[in-house]
C-alpha positions in Angstrom: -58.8 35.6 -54.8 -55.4 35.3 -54.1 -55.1 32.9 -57.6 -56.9 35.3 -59.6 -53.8 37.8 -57.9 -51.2 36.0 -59.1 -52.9 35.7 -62.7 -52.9 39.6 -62.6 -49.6 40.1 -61.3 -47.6 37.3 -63.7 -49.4 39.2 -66.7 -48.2 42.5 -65.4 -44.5 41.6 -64.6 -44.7 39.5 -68.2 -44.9 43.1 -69.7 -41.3 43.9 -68.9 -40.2 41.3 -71.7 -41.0 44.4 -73.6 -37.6 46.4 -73.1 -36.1 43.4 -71.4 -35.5 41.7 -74.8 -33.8 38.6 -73.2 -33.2 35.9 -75.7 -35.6 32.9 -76.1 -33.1 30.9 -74.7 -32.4 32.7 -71.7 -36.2 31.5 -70.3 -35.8 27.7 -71.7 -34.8 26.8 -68.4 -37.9 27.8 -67.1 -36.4 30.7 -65.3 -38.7 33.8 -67.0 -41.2 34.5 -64.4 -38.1 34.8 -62.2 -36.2 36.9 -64.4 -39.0 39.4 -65.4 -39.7 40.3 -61.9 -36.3 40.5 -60.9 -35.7 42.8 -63.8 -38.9 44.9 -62.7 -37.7 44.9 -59.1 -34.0 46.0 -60.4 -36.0 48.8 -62.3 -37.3 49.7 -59.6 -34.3 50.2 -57.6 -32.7 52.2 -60.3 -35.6 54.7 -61.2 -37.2 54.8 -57.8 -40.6 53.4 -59.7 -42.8 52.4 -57.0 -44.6 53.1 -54.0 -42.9 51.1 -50.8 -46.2 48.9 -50.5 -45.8 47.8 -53.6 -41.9 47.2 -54.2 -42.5 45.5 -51.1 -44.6 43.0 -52.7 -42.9 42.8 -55.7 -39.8 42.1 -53.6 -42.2 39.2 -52.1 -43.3 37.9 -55.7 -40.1 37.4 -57.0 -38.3 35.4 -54.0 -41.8 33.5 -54.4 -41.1 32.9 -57.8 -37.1 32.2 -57.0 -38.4 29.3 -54.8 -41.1 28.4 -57.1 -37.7 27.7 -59.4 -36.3 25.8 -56.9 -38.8 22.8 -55.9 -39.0 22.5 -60.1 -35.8 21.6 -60.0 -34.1 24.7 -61.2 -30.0 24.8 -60.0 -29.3 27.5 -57.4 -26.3 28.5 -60.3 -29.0 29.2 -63.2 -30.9 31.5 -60.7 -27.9 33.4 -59.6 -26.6 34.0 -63.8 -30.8 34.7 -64.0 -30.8 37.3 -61.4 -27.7 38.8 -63.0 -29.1 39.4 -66.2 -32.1 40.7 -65.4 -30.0 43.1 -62.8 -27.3 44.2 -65.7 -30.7 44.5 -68.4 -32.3 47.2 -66.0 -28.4 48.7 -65.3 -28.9 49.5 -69.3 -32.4 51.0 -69.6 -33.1 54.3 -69.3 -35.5 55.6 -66.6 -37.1 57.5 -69.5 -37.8 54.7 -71.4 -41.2 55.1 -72.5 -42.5 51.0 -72.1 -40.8 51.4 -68.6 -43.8 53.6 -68.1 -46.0 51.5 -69.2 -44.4 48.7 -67.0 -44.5 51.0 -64.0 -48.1 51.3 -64.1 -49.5 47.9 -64.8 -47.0 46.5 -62.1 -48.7 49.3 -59.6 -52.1 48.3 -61.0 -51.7 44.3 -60.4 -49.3 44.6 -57.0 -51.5 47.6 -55.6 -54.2 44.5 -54.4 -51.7 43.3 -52.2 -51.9 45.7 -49.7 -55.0 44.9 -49.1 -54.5 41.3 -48.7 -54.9 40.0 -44.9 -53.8 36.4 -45.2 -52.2 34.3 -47.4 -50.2 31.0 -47.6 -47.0 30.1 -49.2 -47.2 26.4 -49.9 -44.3 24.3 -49.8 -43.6 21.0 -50.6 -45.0 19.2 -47.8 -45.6 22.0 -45.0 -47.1 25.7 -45.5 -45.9 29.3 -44.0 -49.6 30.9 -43.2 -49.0 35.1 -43.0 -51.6 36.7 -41.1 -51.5 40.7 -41.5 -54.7 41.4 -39.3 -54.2 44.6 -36.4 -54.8 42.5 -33.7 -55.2 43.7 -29.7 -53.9 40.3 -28.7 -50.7 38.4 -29.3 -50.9 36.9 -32.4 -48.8 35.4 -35.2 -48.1 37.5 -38.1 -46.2 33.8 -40.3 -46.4 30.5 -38.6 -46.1 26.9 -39.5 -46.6 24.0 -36.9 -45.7 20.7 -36.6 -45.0 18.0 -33.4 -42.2 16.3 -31.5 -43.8 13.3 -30.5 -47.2 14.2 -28.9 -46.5 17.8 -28.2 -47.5 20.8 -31.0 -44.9 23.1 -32.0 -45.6 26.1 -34.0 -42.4 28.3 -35.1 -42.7 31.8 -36.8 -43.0 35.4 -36.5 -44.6 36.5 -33.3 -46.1 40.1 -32.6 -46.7 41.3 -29.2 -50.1 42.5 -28.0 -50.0 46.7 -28.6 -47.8 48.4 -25.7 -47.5 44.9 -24.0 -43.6 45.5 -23.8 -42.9 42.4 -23.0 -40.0 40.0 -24.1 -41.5 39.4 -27.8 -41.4 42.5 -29.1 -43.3 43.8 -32.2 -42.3 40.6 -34.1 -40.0 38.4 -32.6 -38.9 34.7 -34.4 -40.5 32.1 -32.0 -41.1 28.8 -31.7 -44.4 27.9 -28.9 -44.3 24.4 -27.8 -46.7 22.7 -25.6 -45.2 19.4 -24.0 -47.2 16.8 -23.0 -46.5 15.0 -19.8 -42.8 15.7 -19.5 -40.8 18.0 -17.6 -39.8 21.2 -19.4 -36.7 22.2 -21.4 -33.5 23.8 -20.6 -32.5 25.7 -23.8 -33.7 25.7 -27.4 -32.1 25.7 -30.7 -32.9 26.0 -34.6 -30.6 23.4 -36.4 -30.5 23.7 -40.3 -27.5 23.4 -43.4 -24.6 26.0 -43.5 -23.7 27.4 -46.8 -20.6 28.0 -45.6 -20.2 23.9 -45.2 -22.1 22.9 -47.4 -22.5 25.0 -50.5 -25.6 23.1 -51.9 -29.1 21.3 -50.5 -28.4 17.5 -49.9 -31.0 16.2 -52.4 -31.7 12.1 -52.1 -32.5 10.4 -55.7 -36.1 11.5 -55.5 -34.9 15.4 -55.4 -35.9 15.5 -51.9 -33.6 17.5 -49.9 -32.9 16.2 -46.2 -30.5 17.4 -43.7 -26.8 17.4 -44.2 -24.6 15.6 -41.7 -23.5 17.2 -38.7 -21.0 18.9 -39.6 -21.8 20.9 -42.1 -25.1 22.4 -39.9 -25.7 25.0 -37.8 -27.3 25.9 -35.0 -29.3 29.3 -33.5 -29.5 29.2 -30.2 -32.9 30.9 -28.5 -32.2 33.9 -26.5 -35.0 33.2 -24.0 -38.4 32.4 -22.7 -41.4 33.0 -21.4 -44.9 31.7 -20.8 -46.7 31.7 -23.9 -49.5 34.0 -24.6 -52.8 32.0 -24.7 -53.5 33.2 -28.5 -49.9 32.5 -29.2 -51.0 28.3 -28.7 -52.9 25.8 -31.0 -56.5 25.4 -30.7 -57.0 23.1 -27.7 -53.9 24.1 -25.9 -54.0 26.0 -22.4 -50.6 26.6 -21.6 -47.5 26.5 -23.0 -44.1 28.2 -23.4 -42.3 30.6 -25.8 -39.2 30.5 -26.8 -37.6 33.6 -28.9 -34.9 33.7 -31.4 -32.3 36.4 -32.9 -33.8 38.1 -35.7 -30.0 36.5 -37.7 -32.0 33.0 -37.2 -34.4 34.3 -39.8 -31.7 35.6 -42.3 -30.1 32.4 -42.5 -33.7 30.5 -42.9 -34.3 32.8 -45.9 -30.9 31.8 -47.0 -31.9 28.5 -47.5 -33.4 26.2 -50.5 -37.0 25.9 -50.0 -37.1 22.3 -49.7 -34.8 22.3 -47.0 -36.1 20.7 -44.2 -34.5 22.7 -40.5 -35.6 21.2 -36.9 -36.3 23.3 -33.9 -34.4 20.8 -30.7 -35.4 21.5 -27.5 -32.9 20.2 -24.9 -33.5 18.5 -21.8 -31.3 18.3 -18.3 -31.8 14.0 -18.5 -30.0 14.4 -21.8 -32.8 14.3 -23.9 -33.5 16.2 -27.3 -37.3 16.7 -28.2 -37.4 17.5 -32.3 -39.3 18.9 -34.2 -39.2 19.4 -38.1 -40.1 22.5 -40.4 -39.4 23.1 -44.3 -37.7 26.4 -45.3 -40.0 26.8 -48.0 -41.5 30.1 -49.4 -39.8 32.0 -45.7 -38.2 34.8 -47.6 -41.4 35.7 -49.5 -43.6 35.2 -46.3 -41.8 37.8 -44.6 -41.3 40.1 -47.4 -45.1 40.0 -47.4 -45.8 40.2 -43.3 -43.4 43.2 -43.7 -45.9 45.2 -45.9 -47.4 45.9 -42.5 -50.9 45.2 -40.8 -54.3 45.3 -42.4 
């Protein structure tokens, strides 16, 4: 379903070429999926042409298609001159122009599905962000990914609180759950990931994979608490295990980020000890954009 989606939506957006008129050239660099939803989306913002459900989807198509971009190799540079062509095309169009119409309403017609969509997954490279929109009366994850440090499963996302719990998670609070194995537990927690301010670009190796920088050009978002973990909040198998909650600005700088940037969630120990474990950026900007259309 969700493919068959995408099909719909790509041929909707493609419709803007019509009173986009970019050159040829302009979508050599493989950049035109990008740029025709960023156009619709800056249309949008212009001429007031949507619904919030579904400028909030579009929103979530084009940062998937930005990060699409990305892992083919696309600079962050091209994106940025894409993005401001598209923005300074829809600056120029009138929000009378008839084929904006006619834009408006396929766009409605392919994005009004997504509403209606309860799960989906952004693939990465080598992890996946899974969005779950489903009214739950339980604790639940709304985007998650999970991975291990040594023995012990990790899972780090968007958390939503059971309805009126009122408890430290809140409606949906970043979290990381972790359920150690045989050791005693942590002290602190911290997310650990590349700062554009030190280090304008993704350290790519030869093979285009992009690893961590060095220490000095990261930094670090420090958990503002924890808790024991909800039972439905662990993985399957798991009976007990804690929570540990981040500032919503963690999230803003892991949308920030290329999506083949690997970041690590460290959890710090009094012996001296750092447990790791490591997560890919990825599609995290269009995975929230999408949790943010609201529940199902």
């Amino acid at each position: 379903m969700t493919l068959g989606l995408f099909a719909r939506i790509a041929r909707a957006v493609t419709a803007a070429a019509l009173i986009a008129a970019t050159p040829m050239a302009a979508h050599a660099d493989g950049t035109g999926t990008y740029y025709d939803r960023t156009f619709v989306l800056a249309a949008h913002q212009k001429c007031n042409l949507f619904r919030a459900p579904v400028a909030g989807a579009l929103s979530a198509a084009a940062l998937q298609s930005r990060g699409a971009a990305l892992r083919a190799g696309t600079a962050e540079t091209t994106l940025q001159a894409t993005q401001s062509r598209a923005q300074a095309r829809a600056r120029q169009v009138s929000c009378a122009n008839p084929e904006l119409a006619v834009v408006r309403d396929r766009v409605a017609d392919a994005f009004a599905g997504w509403q209606r969509i309860p799960r989906m997954d952004f693939n990465g490279d080598r992890m996946t962000w899974t969005a779950d929109r489903v009214r739950r009366e339980a604790a639940t994850w709304r985007l998650a990914q999970t991975s291990v440090t040594g023995a012990s499963p990790v899972r780090f996302g968007l958390s939503a609180a059971a309805p009126g719990a009122g408890n430290v998670f809140g409606s949906e609070t970043l979290s990381a759950v972790v359920s150690f194995v045989g050791r005693p537990r942590p002290y602190a927690a911290r997310m650990v990931m590349r700062d554009p301010a030190l280090a304008a670009r993704p350290w790519l190796t030869a093979s285009g994979r992009a690893v961590l920088p060095p220490e000095n050009a990261r930094q670090q978002v420090w958990s503002a608490g924890t808790a024991a973990a909800p039972t439905t909040l662990l993985v399957t198998g798991k009976t007990q295990g804690e929570v540990w909650t981040f500032p919503t600005s963690g999230g803003d700088r892991l949308a920030r980020l290329d999506p083949r940037e690997p970041f690590l969630i460290e959890f710090l120990f009094r012996d001296g000890s750092v447990a790791t474990a490591t997560f890919e950026a990825g599609d995290f900007a269009a995975a929230r954009a999408f949790v943010a259309l609201g529940t199902v």
